[in-house]
Every structure is written in structure tokens, then in C-alpha cells.
C-alpha positions in Angstrom: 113.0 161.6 139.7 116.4 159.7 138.7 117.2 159.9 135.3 115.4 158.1 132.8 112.9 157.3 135.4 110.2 159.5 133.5 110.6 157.3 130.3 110.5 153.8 132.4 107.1 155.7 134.5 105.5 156.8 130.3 106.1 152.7 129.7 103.2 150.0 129.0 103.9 146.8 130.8 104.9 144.9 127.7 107.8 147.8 126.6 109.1 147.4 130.1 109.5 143.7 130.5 111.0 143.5 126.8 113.7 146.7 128.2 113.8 144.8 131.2 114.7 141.2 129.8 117.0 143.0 127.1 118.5 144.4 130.3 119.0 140.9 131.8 120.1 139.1 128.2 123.3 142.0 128.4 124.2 141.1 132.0 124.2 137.5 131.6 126.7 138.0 128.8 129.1 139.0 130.6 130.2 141.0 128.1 129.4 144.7 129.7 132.2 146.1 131.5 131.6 146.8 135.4 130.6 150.2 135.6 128.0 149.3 132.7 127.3 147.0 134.1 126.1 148.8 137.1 124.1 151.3 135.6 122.2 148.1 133.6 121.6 146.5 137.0 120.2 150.5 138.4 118.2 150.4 135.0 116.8 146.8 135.5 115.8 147.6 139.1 113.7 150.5 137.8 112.1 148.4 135.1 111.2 146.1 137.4 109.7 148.3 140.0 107.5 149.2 137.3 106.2 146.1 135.9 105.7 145.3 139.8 103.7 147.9 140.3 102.1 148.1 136.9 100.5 144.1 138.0 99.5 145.3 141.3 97.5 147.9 139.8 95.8 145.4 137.3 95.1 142.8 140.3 93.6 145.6 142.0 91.3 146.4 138.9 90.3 142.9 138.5 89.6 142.7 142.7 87.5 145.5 142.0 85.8 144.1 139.2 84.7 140.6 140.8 83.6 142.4 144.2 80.1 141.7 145.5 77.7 144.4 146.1 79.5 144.5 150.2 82.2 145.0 148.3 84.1 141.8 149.7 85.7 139.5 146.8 82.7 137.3 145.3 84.7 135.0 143.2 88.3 136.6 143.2 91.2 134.4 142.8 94.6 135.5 143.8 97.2 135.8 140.9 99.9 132.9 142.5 97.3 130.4 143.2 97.9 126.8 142.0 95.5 126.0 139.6 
């Protein structure tokens, strides 16, 4: 595991995607020098991995939850609908 990766893995969703957008705010500043820079952007990546895959477990849950007895969706609606 890359370093760090075991604190990013021990996050909840929500203390990821405020590291993550803290991550973003101190790119877009422009004020990091390159190789900083960098390693924010490496950081960021693993952040986002996680939030990624921390909603595709919860969308799994909830498909789970709404299955019918056949175990097809009964009333599931995907997450990126329009609605």
C-alpha cells in the first residue's frame, strides 16, 4: 500500500471529499510549487478512488435493499438518472 493510503482507506466518505476538495482548493491556487504540487495531485487521485468506490458500495446496498424476492431491482433507480 502507497503511503498514506491506509489513512485515505480508515476515511468516512465525508473526511475524504473535504481532504479531497482541500486538495483541489490548493491546486487551483497556484500557489504550490511543482513537485508539491505533484504529490497533491497523487494524494487527490487516492481520495478520489476512495469516495468512488465508497458510493459504489452504498448504490450496491441500496440495490440490495429495493430487490424483489427474485432478487431483480423492484423499484431501483440508478443514481445519474434525470429526475
Amino acid at each position: 500500500m502507497e503511503e498514506g493510503a491506509e489513512q485515505i482507506a480508515s476515511m468516512t466518505f465525508e473526511d475524504a471529499l473535504r481532504a479531497l476538495e482541500d486538495v483541489v482548493r490548493r491546486l487551483e491556487s497556484g500557489e504550490v510549487p511543482l513537485d508539491q504540487s505533484i504529490t497533491l495531485y497523487e494524494r487527490g487521485e487516492a481520495l478520489r478512488r476512495h469516495c468512488q468506490a465508497r458510493l459504489d458500495a452504498a448504490q450496491a446496498r441500496i440495490e440490495k435493499i429495493v430487490a424483489g424476492p427474485d432478487g431483480s431491482p423492484s423499484h431501483a433507480v440508478p443514481f445519474d438518472a434525470d429526475g
